[in-house]
N, C-alpha and C positions, 0 to 999 in steps of 0.2 A: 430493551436489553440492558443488564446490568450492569453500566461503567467499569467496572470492575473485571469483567471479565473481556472486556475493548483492548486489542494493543493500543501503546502507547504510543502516539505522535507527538515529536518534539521539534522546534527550526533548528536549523544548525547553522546556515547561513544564507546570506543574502548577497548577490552580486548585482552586476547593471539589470541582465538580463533574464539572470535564474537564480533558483532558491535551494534547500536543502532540507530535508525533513528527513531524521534519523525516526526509522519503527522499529519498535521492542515488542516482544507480543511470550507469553507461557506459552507450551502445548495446552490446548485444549480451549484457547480465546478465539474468538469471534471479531472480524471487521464485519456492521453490517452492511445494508446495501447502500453504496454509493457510487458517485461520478466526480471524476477532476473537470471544470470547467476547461483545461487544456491538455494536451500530451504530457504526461508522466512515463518516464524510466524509474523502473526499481530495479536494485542489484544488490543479489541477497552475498549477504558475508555470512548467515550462518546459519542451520536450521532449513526446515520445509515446511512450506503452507499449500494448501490448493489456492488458488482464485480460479472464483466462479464469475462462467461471464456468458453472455448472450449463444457466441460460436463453443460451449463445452467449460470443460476443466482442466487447466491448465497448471502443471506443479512446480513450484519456485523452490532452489532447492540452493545451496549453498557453492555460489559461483556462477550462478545464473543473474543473467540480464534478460527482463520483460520490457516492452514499450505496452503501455495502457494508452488506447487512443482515447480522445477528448467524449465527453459526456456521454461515454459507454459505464449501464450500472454493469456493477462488479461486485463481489463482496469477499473475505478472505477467513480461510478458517485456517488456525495452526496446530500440525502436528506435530511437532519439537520446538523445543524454543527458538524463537526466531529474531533478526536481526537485519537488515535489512536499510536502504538510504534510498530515499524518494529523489528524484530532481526533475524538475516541473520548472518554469516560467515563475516569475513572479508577479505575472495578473491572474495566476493560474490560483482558483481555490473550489475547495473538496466540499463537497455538498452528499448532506446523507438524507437517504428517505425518512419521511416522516414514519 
């Protein structure tokens, strides 16, 4: 897949215990398949994506809170632009399929 068309993942912060990763993503960008090595919460501030996951598809839409359990692949497509803040653990890291 073409970089380019990936949201953006950025840290935001880092605490004792957990961490923060702000996602930016256009309509029409692709997360592809991956897994959090731990429990991840997203909580969209703005925008709608599908994640696609093992149990269906699942639509994250602005004011939505998702819990993503631990090394379930997943992948996200956007249909509006979206916005959205990760918080995971900080032994916690993202691993994509080859």
């Amino acid at each position: 897949m073409n970089n380019s068309n990936k949201p953006e993942m950025t840290p935001l912060a880092n605490g004792e215990t957990f961490k923060t990763l702000n996602i930016t993503a256009n309509s029409g960008m692709e997360m592809p398949l991956h897994y959090s090595t731990k429990e991840a919460v997203i909580v969209v501030l703005k925008g709608e994506a599908i994640l696609e996951m093992p149990d269906g598809e699942h639509t994250l839409s602005q004011g939505n809170t998702f819990i993503v359990p631990a090394m379930v692949e997943h992948s996200l497509k956007i249909k509006t632009d979206f916005h959205a803040i990760a918080i995971m653990e900080n032994t916690s890291a993202i691993q994509f399929k080859s």
